[in-house]
N, CA, C and O atoms as CSV, one atom per row, in Angstrom:
chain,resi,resn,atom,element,x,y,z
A,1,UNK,N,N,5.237,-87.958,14.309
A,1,UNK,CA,C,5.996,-89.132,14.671
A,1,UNK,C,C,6.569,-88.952,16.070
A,1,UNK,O,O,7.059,-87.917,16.521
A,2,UNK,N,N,6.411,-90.279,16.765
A,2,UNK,CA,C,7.346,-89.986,18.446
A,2,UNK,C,C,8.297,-91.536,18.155
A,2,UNK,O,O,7.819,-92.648,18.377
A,3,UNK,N,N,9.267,-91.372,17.789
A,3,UNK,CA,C,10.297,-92.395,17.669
A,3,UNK,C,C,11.256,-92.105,19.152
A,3,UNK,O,O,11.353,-90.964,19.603
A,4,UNK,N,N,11.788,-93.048,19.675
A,4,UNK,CA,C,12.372,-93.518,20.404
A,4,UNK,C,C,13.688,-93.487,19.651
A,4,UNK,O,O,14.067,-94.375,18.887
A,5,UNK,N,N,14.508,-92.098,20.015
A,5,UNK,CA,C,15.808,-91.912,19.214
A,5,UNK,C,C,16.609,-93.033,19.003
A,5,UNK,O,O,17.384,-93.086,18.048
A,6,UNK,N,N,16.478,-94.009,19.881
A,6,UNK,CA,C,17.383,-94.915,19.894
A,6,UNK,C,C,16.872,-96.362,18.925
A,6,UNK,O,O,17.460,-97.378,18.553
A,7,UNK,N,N,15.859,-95.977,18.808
A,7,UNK,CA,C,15.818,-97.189,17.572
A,7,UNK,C,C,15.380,-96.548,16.502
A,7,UNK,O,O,14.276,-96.629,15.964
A,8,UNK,N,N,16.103,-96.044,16.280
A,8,UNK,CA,C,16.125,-95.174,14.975
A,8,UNK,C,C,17.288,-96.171,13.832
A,8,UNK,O,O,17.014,-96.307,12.640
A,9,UNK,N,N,18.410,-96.711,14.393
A,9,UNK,CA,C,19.007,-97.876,13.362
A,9,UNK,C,C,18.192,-98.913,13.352
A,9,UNK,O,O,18.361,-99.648,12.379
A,10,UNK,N,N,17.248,-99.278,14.199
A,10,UNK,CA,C,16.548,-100.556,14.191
A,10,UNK,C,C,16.343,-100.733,12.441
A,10,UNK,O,O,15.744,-99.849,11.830
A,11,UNK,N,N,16.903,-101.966,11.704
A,11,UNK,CA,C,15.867,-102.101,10.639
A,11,UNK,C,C,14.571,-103.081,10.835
A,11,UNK,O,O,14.559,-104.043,11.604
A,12,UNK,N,N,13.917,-102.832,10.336
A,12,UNK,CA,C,12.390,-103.565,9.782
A,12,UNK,C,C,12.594,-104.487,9.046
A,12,UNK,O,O,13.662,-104.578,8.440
A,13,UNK,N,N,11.455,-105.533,8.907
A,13,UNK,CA,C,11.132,-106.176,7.729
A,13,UNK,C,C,10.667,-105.745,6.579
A,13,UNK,O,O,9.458,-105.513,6.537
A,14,UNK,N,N,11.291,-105.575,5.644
A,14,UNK,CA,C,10.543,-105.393,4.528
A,14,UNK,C,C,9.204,-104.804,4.426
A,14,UNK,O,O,8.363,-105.172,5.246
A,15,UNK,N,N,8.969,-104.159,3.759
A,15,UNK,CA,C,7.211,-103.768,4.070
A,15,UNK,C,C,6.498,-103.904,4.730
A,15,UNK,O,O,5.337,-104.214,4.464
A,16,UNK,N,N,7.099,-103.660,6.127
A,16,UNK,CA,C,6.419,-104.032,7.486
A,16,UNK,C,C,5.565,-102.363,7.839
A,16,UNK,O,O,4.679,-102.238,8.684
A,17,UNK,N,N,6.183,-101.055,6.832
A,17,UNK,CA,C,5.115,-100.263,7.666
A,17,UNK,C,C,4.446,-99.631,6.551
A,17,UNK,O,O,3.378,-99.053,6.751
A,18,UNK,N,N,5.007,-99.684,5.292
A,18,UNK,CA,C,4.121,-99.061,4.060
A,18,UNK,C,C,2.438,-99.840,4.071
A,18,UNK,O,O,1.610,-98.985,4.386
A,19,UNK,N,N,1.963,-100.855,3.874
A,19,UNK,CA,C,1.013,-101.060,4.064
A,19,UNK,C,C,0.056,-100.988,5.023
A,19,UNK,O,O,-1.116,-101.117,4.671
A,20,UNK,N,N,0.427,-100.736,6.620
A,20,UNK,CA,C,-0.241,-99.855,7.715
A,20,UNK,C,C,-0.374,-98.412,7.239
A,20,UNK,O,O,-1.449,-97.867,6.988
A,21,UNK,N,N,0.575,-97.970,7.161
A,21,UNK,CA,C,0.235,-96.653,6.619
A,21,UNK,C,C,-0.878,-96.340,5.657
A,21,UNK,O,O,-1.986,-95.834,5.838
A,22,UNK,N,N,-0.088,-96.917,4.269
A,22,UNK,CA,C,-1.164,-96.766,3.417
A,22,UNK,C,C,-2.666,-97.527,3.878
A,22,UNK,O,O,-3.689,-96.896,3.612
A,23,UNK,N,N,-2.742,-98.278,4.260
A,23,UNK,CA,C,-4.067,-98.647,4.880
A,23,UNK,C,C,-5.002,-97.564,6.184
A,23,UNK,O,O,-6.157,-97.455,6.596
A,24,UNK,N,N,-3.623,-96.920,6.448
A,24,UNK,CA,C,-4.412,-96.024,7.723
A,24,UNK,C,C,-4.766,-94.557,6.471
A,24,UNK,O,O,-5.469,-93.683,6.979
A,25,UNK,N,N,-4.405,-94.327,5.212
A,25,UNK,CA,C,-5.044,-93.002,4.415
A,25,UNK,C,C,-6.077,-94.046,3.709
A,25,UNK,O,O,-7.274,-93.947,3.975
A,26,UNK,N,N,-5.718,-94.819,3.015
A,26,UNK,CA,C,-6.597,-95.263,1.868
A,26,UNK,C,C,-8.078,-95.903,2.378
A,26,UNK,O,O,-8.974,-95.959,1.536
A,27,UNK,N,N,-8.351,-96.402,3.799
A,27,UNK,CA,C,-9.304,-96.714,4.265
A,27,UNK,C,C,-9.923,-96.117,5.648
A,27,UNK,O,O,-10.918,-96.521,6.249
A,28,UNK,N,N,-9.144,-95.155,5.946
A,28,UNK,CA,C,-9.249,-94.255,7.092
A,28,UNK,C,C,-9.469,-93.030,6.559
A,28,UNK,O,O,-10.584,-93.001,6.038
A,29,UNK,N,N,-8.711,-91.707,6.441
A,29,UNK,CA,C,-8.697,-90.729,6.851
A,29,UNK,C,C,-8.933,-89.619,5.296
A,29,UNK,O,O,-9.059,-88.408,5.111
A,30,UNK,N,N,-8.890,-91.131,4.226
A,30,UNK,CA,C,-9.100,-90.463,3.103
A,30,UNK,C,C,-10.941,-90.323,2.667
A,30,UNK,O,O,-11.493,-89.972,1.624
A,31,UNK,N,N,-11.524,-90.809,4.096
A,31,UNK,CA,C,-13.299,-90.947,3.912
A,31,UNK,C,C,-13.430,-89.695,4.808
A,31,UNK,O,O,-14.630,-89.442,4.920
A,32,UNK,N,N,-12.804,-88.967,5.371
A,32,UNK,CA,C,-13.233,-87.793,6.610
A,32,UNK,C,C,-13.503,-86.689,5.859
A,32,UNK,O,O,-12.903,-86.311,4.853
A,33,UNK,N,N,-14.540,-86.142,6.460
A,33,UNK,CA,C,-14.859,-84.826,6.500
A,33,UNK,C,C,-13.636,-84.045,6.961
A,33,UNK,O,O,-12.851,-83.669,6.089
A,34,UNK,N,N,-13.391,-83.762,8.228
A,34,UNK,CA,C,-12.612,-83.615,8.986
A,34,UNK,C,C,-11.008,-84.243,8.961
A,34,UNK,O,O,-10.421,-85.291,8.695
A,35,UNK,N,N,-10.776,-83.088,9.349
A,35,UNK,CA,C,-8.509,-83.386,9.471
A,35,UNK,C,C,-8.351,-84.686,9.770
A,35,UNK,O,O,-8.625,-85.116,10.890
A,36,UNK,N,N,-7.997,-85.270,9.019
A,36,UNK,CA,C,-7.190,-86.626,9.528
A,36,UNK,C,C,-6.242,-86.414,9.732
A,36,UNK,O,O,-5.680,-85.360,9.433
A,37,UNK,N,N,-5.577,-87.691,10.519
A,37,UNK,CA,C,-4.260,-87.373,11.274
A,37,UNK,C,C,-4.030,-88.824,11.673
A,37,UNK,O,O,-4.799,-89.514,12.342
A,38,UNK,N,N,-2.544,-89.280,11.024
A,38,UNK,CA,C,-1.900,-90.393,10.917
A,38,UNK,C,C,-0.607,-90.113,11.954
A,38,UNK,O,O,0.107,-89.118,11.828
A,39,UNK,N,N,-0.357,-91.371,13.241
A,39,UNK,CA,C,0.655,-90.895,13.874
A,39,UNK,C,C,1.516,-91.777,14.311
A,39,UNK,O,O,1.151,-92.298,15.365
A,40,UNK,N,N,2.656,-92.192,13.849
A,40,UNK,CA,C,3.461,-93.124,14.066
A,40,UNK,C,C,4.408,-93.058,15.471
A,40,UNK,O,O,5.179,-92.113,15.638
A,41,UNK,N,N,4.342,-93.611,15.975
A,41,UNK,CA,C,5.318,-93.899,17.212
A,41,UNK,C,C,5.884,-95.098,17.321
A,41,UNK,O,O,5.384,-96.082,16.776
A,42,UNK,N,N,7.306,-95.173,18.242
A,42,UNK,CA,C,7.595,-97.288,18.326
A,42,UNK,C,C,8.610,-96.620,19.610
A,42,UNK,O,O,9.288,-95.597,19.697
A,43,UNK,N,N,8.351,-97.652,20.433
A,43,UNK,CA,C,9.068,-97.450,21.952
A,43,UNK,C,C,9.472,-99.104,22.360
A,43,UNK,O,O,8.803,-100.093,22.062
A,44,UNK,N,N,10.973,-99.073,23.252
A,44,UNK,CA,C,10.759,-100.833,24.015
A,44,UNK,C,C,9.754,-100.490,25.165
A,44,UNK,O,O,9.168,-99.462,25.505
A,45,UNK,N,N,9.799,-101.808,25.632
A,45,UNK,CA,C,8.914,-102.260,26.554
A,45,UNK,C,C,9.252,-103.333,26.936
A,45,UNK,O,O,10.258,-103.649,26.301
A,46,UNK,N,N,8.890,-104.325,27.847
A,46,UNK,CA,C,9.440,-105.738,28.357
A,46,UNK,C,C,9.290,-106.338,27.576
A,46,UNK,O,O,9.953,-107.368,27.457
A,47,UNK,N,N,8.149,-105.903,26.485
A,47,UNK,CA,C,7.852,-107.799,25.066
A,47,UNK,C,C,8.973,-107.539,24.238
A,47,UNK,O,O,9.680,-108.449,23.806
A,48,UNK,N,N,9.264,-105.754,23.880
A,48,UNK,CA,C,10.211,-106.185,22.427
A,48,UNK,C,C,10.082,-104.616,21.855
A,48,UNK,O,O,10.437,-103.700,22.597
A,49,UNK,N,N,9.651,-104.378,20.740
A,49,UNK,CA,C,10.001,-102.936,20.514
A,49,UNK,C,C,8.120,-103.181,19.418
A,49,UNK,O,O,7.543,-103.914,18.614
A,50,UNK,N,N,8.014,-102.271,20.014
A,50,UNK,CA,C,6.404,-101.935,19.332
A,50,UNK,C,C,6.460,-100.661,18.943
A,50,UNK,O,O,7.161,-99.749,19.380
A,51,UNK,N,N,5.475,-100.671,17.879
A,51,UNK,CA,C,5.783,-99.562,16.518
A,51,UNK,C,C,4.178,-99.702,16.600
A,51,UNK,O,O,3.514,-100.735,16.510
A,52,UNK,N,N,3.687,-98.221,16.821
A,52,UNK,CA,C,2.540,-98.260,16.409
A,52,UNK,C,C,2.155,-97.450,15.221
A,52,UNK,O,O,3.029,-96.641,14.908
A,53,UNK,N,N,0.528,-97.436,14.076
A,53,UNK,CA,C,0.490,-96.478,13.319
A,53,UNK,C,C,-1.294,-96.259,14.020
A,53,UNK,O,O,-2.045,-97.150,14.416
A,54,UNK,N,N,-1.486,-95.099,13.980
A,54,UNK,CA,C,-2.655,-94.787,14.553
A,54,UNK,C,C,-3.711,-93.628,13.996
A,54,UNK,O,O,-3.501,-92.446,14.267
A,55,UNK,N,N,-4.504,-93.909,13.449
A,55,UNK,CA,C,-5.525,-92.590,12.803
A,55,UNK,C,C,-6.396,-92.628,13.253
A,55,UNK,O,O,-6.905,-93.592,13.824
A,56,UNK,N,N,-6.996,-91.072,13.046
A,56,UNK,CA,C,-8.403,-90.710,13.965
A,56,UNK,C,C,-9.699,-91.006,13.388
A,56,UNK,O,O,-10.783,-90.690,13.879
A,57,UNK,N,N,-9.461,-91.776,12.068
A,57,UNK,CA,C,-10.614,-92.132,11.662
A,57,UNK,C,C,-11.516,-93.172,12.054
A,57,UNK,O,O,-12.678,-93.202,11.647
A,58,UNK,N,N,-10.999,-94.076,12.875
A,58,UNK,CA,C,-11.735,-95.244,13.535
A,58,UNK,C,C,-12.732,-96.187,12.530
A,58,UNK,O,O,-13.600,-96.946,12.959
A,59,UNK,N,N,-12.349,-95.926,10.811
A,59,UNK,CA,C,-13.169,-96.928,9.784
A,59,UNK,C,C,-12.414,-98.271,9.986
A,59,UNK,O,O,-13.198,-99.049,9.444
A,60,UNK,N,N,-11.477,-98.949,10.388
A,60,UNK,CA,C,-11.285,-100.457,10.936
A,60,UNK,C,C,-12.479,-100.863,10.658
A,60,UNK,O,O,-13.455,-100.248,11.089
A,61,UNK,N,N,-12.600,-101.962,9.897
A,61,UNK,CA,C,-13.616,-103.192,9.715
A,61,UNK,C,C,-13.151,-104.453,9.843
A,61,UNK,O,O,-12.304,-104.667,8.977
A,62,UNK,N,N,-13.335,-105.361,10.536
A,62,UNK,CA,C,-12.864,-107.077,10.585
A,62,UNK,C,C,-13.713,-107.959,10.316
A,62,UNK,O,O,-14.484,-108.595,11.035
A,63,UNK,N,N,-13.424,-107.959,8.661
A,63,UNK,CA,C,-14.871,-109.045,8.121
A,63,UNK,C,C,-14.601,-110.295,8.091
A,63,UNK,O,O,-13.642,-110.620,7.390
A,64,UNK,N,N,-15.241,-111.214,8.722
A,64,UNK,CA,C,-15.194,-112.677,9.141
A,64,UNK,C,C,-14.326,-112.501,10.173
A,64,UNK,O,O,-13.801,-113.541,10.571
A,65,UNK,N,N,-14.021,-111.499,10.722
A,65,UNK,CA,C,-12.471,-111.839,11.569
A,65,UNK,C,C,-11.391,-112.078,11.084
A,65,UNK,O,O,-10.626,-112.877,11.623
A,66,UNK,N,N,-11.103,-111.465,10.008
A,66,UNK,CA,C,-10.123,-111.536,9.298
A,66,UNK,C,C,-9.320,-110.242,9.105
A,66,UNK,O,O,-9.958,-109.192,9.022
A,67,UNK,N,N,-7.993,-110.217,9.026
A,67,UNK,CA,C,-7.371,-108.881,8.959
A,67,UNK,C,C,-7.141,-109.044,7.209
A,67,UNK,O,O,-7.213,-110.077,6.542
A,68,UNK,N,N,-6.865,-107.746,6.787
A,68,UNK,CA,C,-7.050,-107.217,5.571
A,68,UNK,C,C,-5.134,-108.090,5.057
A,68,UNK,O,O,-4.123,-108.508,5.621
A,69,UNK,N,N,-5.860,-107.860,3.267
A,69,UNK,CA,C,-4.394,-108.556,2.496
A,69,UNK,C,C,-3.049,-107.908,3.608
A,69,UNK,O,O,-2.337,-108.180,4.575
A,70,UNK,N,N,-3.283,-107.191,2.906
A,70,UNK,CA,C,-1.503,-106.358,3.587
A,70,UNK,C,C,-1.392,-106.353,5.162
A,70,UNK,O,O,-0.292,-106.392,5.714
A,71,UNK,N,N,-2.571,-106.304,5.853
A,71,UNK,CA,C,-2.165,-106.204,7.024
A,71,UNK,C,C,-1.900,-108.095,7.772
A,71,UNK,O,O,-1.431,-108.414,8.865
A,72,UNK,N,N,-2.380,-108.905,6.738
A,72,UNK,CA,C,-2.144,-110.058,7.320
A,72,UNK,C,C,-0.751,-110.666,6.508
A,72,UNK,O,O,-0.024,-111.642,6.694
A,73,UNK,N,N,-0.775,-109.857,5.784
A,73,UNK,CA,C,1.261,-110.309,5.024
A,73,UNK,C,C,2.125,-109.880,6.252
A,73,UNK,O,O,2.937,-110.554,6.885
A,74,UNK,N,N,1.789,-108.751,6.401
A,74,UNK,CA,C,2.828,-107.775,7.438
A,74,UNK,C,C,2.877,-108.903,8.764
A,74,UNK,O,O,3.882,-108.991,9.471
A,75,UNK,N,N,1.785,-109.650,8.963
A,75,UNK,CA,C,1.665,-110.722,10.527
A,75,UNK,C,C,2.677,-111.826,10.035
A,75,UNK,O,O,3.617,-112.323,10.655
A,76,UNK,N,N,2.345,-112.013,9.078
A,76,UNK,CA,C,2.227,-113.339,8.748
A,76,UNK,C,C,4.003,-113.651,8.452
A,76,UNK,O,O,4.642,-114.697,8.558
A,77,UNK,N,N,4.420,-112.300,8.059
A,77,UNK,CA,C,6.245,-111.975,7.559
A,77,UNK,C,C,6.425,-111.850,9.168
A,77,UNK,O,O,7.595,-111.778,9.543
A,78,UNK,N,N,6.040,-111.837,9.551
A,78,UNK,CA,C,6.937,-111.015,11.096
A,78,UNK,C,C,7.010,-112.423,11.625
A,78,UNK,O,O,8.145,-112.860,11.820
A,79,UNK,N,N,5.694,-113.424,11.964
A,79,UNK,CA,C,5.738,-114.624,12.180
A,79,UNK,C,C,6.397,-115.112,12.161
A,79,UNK,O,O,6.949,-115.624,13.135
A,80,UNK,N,N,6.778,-115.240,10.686
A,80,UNK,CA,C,7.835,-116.222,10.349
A,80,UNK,C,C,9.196,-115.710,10.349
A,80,UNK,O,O,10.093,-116.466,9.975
A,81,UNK,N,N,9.422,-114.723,10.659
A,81,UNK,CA,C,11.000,-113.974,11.317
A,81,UNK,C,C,11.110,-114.614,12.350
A,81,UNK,O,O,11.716,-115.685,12.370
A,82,UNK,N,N,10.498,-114.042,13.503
A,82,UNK,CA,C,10.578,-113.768,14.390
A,82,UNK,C,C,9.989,-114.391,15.656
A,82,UNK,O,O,10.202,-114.086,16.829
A,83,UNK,N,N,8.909,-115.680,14.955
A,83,UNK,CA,C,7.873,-116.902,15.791
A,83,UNK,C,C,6.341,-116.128,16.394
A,83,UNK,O,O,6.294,-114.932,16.107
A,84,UNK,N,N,5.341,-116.564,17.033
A,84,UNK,CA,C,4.296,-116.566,17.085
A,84,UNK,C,C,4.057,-115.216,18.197
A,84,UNK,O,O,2.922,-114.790,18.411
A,85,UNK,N,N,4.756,-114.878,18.575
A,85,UNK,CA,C,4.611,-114.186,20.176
A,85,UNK,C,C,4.497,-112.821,19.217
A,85,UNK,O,O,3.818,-111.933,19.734
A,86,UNK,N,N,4.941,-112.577,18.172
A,86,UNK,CA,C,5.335,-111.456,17.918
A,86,UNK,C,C,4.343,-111.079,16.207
A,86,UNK,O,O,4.038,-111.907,15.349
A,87,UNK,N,N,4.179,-110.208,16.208
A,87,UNK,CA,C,3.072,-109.583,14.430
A,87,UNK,C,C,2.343,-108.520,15.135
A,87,UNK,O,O,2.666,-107.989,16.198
A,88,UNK,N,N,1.237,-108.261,14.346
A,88,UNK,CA,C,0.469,-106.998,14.526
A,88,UNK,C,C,-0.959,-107.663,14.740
A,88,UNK,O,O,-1.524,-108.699,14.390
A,89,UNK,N,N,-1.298,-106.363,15.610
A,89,UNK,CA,C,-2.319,-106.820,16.622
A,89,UNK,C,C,-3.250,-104.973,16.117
A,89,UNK,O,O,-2.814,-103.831,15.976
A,90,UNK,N,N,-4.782,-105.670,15.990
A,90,UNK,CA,C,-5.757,-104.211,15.647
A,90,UNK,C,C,-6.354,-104.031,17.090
A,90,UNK,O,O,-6.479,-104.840,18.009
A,91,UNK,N,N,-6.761,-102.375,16.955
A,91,UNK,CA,C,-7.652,-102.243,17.820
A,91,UNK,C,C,-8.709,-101.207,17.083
A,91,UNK,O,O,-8.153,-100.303,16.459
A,92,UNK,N,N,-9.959,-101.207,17.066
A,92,UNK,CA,C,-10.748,-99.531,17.033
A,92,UNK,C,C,-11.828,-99.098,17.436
A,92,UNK,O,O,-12.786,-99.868,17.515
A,93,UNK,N,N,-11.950,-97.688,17.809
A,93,UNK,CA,C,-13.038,-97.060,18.404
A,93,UNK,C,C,-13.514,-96.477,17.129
A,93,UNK,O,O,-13.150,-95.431,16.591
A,94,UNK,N,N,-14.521,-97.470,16.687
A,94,UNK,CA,C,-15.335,-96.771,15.191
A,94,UNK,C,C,-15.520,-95.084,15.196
A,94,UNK,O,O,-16.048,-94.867,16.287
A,95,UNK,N,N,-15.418,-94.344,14.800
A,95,UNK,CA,C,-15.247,-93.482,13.941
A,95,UNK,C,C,-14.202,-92.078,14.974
A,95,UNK,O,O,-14.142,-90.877,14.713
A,96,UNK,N,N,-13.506,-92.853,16.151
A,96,UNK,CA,C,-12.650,-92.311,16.588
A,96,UNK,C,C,-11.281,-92.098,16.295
A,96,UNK,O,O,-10.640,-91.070,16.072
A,97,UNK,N,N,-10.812,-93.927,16.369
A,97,UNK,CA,C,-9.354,-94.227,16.048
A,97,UNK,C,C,-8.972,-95.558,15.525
A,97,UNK,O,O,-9.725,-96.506,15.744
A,98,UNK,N,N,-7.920,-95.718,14.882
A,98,UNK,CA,C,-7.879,-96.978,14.797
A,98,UNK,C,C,-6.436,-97.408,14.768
A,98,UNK,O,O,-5.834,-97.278,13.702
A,99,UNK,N,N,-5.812,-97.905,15.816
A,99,UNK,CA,C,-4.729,-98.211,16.226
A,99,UNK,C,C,-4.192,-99.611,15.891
A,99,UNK,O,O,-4.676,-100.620,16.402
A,100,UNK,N,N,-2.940,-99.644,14.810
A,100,UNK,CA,C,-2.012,-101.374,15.018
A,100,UNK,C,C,-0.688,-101.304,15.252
A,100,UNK,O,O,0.353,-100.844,14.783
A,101,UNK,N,N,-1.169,-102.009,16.268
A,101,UNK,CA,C,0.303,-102.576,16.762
A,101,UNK,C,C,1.047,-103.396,16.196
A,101,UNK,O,O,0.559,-104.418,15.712
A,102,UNK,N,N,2.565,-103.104,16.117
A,102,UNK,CA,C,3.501,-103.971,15.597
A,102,UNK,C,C,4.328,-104.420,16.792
A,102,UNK,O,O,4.742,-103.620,17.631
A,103,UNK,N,N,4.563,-105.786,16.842
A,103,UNK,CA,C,5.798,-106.120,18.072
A,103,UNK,C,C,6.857,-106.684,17.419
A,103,UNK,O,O,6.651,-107.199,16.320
A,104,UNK,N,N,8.301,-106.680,18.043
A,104,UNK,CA,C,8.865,-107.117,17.273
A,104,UNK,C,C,9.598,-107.570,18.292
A,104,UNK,O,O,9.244,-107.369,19.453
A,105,UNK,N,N,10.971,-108.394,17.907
A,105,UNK,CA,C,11.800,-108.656,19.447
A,105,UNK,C,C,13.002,-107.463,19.227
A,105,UNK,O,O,13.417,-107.090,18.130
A,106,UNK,N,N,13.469,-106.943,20.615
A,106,UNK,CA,C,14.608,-106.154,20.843
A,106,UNK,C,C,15.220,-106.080,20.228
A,106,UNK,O,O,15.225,-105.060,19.538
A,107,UNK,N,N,16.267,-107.183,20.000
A,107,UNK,CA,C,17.285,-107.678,19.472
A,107,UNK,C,C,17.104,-106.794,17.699
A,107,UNK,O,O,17.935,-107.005,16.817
């Protein structure tokens, strides 16, 4: 973990990081041969405070273009907190990494 001591009181939404997580073992790192490795970080920045969860397994799949149950609750709750600018955003390098971003506002 690399937390940003200072948002360490920040609270979350509700099950905003159990289902990244569990999505980064249960469809990532629990298919490897090799050490997996799950790594949480969240820092500000000019948008707001981003929380990332990141594994080296790079299995991310986006079928139809669609993000998975839990990971589109987790958008879809933040949405509606917090308005459109702000949810979780995927990225992955197939069988490298697979990185999501959470944004949230400062405040």
């Amino acid at each position: 973990m690399d937390i940003d001591s200072e948002l360490l009181p920040v609270k979350l939404p509700i099950f905003t990081l159990q289902p990244i997580i569990e999505n980064a073992i249960k469809h990532g790192i629990s298919h490897m041969l090799r050490q997996g490795k799950i790594r949480v970080s969240a820092g500000r920045n000019d948008n707001g405070i981003t929380i990332m969860v990141e594994d080296n397994a790079g299995k991310f799949t986006n079928p139809s273009d669609r993000k998975g149950l839990g990971l589109n609750i987790v958008d879809k709750r933040i949405k509606n907190l917090y308005g459109d600018r702000y949810g979780v955003e995927i990225s992955c390098v197939p069988d490298k990494q697979t990185l999501v971003s959470i944004l949230l506002p400062a405040k």
